[in-house]
Biopython code that builds the backbone (N, CA, C, O; Angstrom):
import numpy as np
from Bio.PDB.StructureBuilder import StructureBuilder

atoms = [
    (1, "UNK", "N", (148.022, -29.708, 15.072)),
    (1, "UNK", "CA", (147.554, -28.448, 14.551)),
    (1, "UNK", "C", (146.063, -28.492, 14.200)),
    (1, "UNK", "O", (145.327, -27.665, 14.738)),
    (2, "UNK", "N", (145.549, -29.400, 13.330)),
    (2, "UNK", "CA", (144.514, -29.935, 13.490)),
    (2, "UNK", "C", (143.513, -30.374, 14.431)),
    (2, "UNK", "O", (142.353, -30.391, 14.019)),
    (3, "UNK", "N", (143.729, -30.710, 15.541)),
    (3, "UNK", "CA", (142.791, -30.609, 17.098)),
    (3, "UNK", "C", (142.099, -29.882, 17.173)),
    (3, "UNK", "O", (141.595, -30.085, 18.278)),
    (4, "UNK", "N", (141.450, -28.738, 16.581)),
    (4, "UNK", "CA", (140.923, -27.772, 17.246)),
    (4, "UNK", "C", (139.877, -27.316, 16.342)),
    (4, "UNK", "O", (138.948, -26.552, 16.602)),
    (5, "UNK", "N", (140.232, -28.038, 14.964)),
    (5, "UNK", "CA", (139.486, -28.116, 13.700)),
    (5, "UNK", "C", (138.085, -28.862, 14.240)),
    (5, "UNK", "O", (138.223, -29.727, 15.105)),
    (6, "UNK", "N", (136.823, -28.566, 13.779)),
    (6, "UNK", "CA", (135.349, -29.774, 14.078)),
    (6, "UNK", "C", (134.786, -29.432, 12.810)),
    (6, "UNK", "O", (134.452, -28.252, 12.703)),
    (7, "UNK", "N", (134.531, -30.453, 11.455)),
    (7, "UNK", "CA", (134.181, -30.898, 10.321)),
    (7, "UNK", "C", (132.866, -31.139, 11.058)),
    (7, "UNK", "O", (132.474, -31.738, 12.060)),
    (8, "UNK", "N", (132.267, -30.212, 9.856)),
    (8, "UNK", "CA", (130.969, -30.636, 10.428)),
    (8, "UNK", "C", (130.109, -31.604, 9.222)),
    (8, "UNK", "O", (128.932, -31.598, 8.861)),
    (9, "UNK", "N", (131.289, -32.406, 8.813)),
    (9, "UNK", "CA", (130.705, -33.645, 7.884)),
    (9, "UNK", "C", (130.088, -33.202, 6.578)),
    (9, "UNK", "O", (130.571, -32.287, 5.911)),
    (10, "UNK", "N", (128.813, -33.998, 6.171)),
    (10, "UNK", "CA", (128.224, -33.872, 5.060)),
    (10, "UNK", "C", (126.997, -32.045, 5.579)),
    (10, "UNK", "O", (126.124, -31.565, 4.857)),
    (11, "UNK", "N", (127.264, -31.727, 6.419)),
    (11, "UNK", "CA", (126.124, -30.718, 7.329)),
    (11, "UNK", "C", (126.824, -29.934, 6.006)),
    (11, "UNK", "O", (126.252, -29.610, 4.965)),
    (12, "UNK", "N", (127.717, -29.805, 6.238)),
    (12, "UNK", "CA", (128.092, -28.154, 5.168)),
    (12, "UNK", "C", (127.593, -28.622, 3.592)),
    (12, "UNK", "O", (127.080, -27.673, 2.999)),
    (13, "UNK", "N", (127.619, -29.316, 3.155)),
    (13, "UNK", "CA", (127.214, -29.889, 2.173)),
    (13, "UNK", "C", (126.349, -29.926, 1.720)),
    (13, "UNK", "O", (126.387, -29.963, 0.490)),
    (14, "UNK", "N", (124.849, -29.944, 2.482)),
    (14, "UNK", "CA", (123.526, -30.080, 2.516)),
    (14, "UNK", "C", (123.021, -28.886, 1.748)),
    (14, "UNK", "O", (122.317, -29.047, 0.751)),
    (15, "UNK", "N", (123.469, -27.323, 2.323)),
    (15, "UNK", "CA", (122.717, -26.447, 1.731)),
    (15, "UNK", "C", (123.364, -25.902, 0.541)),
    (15, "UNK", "O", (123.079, -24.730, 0.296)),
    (16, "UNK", "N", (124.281, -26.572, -0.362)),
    (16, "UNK", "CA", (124.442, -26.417, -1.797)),
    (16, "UNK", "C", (123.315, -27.001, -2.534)),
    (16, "UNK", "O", (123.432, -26.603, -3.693)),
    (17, "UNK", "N", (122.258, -27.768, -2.424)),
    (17, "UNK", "CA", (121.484, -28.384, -3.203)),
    (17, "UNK", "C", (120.305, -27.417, -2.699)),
    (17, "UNK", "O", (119.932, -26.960, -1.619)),
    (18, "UNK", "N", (119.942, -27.349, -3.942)),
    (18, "UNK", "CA", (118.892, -26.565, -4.215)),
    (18, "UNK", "C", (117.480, -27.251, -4.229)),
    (18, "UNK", "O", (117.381, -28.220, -4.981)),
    (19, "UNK", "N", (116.382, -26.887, -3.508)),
    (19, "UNK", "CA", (114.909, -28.085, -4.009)),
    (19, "UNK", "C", (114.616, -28.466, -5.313)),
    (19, "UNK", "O", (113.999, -29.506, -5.545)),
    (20, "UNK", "N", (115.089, -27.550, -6.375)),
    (20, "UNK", "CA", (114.950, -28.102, -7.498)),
    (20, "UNK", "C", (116.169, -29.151, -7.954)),
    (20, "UNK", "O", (116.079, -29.990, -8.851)),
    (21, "UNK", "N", (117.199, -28.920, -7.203)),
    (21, "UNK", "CA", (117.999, -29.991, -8.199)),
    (21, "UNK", "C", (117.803, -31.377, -6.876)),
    (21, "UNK", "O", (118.188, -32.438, -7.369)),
    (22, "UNK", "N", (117.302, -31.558, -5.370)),
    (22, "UNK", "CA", (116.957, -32.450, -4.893)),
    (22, "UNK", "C", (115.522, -33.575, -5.980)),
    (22, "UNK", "O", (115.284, -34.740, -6.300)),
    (23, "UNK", "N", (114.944, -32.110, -6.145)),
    (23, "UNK", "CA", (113.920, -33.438, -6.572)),
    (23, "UNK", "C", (114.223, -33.487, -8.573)),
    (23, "UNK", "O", (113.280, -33.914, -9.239)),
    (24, "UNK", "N", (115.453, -33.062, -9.285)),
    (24, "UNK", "CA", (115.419, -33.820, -10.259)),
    (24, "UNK", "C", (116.711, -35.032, -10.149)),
    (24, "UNK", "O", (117.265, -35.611, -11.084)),
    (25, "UNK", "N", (116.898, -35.143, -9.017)),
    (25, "UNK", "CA", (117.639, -35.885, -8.724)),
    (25, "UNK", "C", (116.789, -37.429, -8.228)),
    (25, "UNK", "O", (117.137, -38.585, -8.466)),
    (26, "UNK", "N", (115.602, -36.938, -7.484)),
    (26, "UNK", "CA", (115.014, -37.725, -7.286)),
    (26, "UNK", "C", (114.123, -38.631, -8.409)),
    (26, "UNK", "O", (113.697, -39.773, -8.238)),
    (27, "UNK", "N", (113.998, -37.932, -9.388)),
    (27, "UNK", "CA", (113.321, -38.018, -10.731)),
    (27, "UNK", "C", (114.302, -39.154, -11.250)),
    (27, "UNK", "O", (114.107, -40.369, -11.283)),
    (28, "UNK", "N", (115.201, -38.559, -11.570)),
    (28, "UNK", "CA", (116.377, -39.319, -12.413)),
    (28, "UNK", "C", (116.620, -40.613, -11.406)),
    (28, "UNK", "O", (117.284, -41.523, -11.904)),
    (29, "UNK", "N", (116.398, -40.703, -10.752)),
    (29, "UNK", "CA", (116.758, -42.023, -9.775)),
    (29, "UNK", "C", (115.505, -43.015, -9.787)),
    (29, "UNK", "O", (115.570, -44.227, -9.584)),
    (30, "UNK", "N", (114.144, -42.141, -10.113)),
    (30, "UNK", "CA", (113.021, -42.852, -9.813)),
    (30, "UNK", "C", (113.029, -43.419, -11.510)),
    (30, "UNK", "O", (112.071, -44.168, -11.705)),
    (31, "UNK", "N", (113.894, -43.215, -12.732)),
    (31, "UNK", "CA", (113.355, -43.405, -14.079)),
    (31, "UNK", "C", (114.979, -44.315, -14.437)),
    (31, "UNK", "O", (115.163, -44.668, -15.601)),
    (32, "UNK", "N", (115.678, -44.519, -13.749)),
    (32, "UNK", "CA", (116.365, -45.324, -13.592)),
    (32, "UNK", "C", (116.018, -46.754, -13.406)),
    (32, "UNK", "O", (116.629, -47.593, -14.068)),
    (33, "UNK", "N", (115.126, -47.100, -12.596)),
    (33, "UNK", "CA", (114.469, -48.089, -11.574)),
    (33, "UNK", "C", (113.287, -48.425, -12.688)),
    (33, "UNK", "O", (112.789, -49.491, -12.325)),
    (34, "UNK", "N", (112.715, -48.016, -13.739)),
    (34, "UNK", "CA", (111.708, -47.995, -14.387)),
    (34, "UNK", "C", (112.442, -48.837, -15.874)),
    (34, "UNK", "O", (113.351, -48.610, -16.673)),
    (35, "UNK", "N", (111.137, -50.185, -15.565)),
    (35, "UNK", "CA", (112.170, -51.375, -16.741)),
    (35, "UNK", "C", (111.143, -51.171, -17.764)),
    (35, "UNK", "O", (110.077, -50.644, -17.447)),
    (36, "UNK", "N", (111.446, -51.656, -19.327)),
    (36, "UNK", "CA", (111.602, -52.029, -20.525)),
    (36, "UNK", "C", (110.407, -53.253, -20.527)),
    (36, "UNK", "O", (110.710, -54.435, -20.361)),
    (37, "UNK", "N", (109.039, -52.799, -20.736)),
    (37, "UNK", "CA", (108.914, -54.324, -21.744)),
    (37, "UNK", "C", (109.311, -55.070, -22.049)),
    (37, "UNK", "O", (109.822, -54.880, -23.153)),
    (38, "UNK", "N", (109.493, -56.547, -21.485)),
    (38, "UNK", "CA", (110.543, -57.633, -22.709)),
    (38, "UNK", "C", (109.546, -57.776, -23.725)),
    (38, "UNK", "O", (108.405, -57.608, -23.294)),
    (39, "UNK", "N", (109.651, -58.093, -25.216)),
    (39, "UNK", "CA", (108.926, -58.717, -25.957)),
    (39, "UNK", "C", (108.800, -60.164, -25.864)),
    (39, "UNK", "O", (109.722, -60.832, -25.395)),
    (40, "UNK", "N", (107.491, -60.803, -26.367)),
    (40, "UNK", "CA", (107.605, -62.016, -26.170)),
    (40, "UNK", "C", (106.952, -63.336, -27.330)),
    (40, "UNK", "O", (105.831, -63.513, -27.809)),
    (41, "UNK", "N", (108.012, -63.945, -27.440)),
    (41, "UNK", "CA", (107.739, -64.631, -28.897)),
    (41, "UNK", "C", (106.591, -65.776, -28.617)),
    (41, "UNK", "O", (105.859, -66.043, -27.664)),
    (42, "UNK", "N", (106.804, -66.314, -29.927)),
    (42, "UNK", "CA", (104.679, -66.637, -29.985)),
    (42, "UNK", "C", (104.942, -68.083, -29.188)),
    (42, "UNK", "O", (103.912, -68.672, -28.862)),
    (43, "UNK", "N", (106.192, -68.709, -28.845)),
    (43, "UNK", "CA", (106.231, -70.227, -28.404)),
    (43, "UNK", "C", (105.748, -70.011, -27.119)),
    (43, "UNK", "O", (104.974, -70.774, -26.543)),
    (44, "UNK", "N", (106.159, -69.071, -26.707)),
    (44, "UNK", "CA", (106.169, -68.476, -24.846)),
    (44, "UNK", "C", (104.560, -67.620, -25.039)),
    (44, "UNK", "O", (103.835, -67.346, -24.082)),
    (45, "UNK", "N", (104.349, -67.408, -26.000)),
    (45, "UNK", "CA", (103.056, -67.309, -25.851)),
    (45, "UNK", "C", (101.944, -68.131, -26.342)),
    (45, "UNK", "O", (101.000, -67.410, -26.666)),
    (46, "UNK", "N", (101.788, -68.996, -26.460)),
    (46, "UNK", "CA", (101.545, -70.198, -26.542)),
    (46, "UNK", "C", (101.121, -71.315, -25.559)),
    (46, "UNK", "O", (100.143, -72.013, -25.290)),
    (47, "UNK", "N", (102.544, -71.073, -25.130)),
    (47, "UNK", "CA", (102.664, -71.687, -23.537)),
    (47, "UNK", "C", (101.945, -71.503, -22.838)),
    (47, "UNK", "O", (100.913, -72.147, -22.648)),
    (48, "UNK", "N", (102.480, -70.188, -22.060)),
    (48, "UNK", "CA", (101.571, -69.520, -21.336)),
    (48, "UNK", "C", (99.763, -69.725, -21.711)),
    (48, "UNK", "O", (99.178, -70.001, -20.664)),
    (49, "UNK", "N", (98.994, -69.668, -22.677)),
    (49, "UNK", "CA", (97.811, -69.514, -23.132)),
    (49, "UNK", "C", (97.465, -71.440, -22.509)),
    (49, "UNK", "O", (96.614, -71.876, -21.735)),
    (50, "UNK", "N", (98.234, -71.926, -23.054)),
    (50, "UNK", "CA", (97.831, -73.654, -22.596)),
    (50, "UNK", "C", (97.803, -73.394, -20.881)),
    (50, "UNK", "O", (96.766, -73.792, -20.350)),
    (51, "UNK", "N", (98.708, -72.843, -20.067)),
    (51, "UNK", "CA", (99.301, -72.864, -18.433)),
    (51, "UNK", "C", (97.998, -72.325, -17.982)),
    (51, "UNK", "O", (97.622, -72.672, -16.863)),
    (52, "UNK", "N", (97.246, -71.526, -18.684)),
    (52, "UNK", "CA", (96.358, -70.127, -18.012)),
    (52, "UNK", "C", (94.943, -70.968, -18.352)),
    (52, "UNK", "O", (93.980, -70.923, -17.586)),
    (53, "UNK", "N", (94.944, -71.810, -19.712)),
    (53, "UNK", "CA", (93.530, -72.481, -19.875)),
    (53, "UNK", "C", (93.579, -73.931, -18.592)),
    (53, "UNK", "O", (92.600, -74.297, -17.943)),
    (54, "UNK", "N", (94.622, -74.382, -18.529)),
    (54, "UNK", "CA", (95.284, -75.726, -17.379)),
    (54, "UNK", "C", (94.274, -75.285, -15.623)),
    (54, "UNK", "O", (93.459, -75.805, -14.860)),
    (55, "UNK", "N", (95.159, -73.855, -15.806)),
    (55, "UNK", "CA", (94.864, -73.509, -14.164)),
    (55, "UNK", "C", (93.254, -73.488, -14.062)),
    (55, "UNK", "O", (92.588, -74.066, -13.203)),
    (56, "UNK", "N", (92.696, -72.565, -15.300)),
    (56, "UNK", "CA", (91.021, -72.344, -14.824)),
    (56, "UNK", "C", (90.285, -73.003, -15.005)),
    (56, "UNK", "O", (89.156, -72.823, -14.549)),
    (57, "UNK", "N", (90.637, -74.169, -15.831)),
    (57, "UNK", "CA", (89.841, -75.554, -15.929)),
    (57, "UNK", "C", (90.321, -76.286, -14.323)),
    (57, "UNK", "O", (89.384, -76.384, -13.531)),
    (58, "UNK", "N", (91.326, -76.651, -13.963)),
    (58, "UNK", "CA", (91.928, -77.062, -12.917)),
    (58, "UNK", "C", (91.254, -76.764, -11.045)),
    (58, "UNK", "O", (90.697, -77.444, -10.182)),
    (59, "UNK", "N", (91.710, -75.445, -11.190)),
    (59, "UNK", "CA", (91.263, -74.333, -10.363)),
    (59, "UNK", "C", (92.592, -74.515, -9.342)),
    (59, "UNK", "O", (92.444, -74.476, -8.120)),
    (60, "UNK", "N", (94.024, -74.736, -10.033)),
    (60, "UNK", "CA", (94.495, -74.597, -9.053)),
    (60, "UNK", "C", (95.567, -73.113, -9.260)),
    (60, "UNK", "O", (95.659, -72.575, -10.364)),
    (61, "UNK", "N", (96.218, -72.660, -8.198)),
    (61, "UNK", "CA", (96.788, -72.015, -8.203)),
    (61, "UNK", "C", (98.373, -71.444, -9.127)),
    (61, "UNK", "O", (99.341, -72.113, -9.489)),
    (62, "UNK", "N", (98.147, -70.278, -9.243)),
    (62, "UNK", "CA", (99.171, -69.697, -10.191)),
    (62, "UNK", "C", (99.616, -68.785, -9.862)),
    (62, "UNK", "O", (98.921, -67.900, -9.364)),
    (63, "UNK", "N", (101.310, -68.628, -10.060)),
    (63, "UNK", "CA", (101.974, -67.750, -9.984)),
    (63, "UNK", "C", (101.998, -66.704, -11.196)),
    (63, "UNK", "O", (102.314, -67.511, -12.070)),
    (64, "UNK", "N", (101.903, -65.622, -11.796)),
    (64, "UNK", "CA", (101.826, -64.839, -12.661)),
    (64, "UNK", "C", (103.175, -63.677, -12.451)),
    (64, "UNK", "O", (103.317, -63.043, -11.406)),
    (65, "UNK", "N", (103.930, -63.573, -13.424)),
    (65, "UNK", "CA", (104.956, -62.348, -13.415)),
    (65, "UNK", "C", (104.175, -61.251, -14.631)),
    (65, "UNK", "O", (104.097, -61.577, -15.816)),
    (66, "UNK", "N", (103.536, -59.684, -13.992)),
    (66, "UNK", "CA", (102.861, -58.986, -14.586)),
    (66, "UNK", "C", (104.102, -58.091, -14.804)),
    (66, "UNK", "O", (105.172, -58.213, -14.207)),
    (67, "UNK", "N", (103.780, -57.116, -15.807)),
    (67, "UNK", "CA", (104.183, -56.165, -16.009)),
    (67, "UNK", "C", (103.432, -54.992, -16.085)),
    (67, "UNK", "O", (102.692, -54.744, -17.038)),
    (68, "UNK", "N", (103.646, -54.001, -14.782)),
    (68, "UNK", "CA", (102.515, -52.658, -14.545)),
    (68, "UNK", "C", (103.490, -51.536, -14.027)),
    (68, "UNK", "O", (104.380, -51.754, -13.205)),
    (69, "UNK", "N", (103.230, -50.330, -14.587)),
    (69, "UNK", "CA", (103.719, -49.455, -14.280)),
    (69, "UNK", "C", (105.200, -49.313, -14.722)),
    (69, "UNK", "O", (105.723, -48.560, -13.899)),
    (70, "UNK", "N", (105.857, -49.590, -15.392)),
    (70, "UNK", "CA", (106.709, -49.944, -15.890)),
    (70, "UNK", "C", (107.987, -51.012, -14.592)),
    (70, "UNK", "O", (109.206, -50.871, -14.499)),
    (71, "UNK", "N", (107.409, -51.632, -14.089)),
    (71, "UNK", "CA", (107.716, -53.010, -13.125)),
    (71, "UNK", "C", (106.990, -54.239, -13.185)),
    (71, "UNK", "O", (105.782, -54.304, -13.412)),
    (72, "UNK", "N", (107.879, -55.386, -12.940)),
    (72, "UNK", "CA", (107.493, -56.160, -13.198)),
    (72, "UNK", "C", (106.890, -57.092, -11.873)),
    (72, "UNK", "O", (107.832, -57.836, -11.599)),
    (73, "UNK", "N", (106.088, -57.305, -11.204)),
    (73, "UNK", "CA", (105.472, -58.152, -10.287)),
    (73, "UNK", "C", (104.928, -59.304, -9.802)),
    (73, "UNK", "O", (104.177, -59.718, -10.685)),
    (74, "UNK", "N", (104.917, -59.772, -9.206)),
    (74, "UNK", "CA", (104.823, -61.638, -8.636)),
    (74, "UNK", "C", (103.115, -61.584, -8.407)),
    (74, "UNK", "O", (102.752, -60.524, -7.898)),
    (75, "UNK", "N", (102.316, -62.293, -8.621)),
    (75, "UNK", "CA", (100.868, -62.155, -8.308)),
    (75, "UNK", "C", (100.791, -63.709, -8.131)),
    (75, "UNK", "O", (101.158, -64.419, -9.068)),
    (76, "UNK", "N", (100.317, -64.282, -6.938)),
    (76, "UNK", "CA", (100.172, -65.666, -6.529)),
    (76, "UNK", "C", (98.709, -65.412, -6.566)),
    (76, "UNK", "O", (98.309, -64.333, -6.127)),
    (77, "UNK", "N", (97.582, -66.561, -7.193)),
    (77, "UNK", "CA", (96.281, -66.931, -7.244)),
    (77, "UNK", "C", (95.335, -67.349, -7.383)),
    (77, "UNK", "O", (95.342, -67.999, -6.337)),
    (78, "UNK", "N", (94.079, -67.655, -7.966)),
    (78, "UNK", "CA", (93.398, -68.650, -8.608)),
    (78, "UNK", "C", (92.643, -67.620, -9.366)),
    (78, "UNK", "O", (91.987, -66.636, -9.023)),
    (79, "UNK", "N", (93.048, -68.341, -10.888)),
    (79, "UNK", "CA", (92.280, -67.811, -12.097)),
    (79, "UNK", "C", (90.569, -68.548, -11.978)),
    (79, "UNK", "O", (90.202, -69.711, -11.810)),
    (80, "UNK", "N", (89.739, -67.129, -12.173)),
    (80, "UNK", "CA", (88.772, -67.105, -11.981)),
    (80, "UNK", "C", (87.648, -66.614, -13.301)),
    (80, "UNK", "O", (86.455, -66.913, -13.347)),
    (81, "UNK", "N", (88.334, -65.871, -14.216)),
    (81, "UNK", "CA", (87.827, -66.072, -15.394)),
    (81, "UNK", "C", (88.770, -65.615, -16.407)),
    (81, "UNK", "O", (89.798, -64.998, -16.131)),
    (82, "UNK", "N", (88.314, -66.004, -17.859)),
    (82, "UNK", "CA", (89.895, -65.336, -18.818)),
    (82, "UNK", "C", (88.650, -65.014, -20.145)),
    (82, "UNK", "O", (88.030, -65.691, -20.966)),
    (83, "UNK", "N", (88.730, -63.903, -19.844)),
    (83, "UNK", "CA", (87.673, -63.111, -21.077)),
    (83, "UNK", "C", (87.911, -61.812, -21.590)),
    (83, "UNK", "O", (88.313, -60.847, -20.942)),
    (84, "UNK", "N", (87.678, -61.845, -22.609)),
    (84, "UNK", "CA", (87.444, -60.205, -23.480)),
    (84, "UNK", "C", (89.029, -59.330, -23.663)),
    (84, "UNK", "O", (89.341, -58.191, -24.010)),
    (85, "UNK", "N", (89.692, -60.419, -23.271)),
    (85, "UNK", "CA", (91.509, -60.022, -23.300)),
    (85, "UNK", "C", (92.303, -59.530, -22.182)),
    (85, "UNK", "O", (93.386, -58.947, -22.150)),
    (86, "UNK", "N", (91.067, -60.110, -20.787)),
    (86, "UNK", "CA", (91.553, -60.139, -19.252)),
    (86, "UNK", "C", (91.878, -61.090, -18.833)),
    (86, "UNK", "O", (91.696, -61.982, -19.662)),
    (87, "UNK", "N", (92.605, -61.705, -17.270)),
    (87, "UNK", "CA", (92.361, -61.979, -16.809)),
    (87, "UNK", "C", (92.369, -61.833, -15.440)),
    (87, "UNK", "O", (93.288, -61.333, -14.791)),
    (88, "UNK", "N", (90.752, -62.524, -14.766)),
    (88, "UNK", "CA", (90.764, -62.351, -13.758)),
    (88, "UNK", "C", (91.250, -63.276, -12.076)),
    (88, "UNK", "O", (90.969, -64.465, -11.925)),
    (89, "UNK", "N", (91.744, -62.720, -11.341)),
    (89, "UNK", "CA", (92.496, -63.842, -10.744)),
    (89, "UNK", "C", (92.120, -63.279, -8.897)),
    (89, "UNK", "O", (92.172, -62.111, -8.514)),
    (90, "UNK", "N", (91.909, -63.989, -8.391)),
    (90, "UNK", "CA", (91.832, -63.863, -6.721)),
    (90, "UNK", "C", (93.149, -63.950, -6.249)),
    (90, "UNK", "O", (94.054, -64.775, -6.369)),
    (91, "UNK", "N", (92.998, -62.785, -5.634)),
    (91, "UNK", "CA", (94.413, -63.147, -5.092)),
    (91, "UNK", "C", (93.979, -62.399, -3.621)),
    (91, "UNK", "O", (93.449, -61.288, -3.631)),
    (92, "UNK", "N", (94.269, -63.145, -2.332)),
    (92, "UNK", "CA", (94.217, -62.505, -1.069)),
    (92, "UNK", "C", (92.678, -61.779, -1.020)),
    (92, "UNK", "O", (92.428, -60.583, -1.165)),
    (93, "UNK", "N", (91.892, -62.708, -0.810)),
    (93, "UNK", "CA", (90.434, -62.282, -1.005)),
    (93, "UNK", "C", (90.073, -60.824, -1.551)),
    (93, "UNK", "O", (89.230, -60.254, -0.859)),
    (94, "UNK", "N", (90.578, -60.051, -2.738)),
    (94, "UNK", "CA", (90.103, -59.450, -3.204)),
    (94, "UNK", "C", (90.303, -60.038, -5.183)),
    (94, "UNK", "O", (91.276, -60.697, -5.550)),
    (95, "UNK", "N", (89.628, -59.778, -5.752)),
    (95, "UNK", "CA", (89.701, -59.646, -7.617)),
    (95, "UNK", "C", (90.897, -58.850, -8.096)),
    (95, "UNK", "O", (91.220, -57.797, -7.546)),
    (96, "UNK", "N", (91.356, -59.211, -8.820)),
    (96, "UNK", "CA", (92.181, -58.524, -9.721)),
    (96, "UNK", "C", (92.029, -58.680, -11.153)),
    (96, "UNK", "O", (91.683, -59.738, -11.679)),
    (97, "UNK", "N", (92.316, -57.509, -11.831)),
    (97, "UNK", "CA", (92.185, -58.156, -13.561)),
    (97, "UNK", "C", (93.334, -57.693, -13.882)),
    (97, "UNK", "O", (93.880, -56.758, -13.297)),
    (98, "UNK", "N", (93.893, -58.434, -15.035)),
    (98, "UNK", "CA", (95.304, -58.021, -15.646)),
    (98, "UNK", "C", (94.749, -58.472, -17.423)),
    (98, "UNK", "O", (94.090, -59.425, -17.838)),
    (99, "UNK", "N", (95.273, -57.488, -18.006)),
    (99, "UNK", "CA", (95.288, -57.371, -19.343)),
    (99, "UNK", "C", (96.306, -58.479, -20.120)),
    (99, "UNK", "O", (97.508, -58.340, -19.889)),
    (100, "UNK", "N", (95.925, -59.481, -20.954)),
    (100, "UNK", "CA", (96.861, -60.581, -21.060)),
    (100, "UNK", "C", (97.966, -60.104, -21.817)),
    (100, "UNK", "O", (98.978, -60.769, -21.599)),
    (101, "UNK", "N", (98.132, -59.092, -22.706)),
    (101, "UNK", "CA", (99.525, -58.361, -22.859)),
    (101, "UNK", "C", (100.580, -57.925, -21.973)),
    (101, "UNK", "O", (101.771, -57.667, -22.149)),
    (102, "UNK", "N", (99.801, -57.917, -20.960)),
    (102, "UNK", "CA", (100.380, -57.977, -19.344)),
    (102, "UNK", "C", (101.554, -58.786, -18.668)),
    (102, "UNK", "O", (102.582, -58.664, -18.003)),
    (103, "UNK", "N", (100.704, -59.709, -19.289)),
    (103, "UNK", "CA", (101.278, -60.878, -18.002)),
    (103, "UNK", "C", (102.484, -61.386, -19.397)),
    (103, "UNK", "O", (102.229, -61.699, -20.560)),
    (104, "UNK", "N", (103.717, -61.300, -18.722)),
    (104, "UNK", "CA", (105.307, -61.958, -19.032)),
    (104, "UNK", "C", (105.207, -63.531, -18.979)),
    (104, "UNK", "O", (105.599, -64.201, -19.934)),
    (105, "UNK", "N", (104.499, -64.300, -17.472)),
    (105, "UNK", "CA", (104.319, -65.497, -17.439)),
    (105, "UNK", "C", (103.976, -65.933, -16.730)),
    (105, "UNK", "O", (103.512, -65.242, -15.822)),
    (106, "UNK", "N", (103.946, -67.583, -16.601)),
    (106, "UNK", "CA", (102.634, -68.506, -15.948)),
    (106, "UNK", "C", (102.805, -69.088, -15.623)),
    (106, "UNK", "O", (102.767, -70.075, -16.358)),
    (107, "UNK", "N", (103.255, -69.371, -14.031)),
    (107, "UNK", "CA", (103.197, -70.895, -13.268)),
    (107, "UNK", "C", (102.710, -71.357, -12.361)),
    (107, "UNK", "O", (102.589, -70.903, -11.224)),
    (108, "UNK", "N", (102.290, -72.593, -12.923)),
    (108, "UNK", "CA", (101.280, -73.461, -12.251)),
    (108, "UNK", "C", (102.265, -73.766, -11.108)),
    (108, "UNK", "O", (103.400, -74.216, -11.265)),
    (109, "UNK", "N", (101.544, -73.391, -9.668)),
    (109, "UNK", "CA", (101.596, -74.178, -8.389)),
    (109, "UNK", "C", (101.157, -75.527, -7.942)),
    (109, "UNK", "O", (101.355, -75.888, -6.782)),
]
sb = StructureBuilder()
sb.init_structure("model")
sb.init_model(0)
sb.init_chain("A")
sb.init_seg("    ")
for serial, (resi, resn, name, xyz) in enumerate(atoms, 1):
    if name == "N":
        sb.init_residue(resn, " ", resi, " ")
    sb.init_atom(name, np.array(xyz, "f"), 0.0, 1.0, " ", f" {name:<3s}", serial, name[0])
structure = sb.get_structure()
């Protein structure tokens, strides 16, 4: 009885959504994905401050986990200066600066 039936899938489906509720849908999905500050206690910061003075006396390379934009990111590089409550780091022949409230943590390569 059914044979003769053709579902036209998710097609009929499509034009119940309205552009406004597509893009607060898209909103709500994009603030989902959007992380939390960890806080970070003074031993781990500490640490880190010895790892970051190690590398730029050293000059060797460091892995850094930043926190920007409310994400958290991998930055592989060589610290190149640490001043005025920056630091600055080469990474892939261009400069970068990161604010040391920034940076989560520090490892030496």
């Amino acid at each position: 009885m059914n044979e003769h039936i053709k579902d036209r899938g998710t097609k009929k489906w499509t034009s119940i959504m309205l552009p406004e509720h597509v893009k607060a849908l898209k909103q709500l999905l994009a603030d989902e994905k959007k992380e939390q500050k960890p806080l970070l206690d003074e031993q781990h910061l500490i640490e880190m401050n010895r790892k970051l003075t190690e590398a730029l006396s050293s000059g060797a390379d460091v892995k850094m986990i930043v926190y920007s934009q409310f994400m958290k990111k991998k930055v592989i590089g060589k610290i190149t200066a640490v001043q005025a409550g920056y630091v600055y780091l080469h990474h892939r022949e261009e400069s970068l600066k990161f604010a040391l409230d920034c940076i989560l943590d520090v490892e030496i390569i």
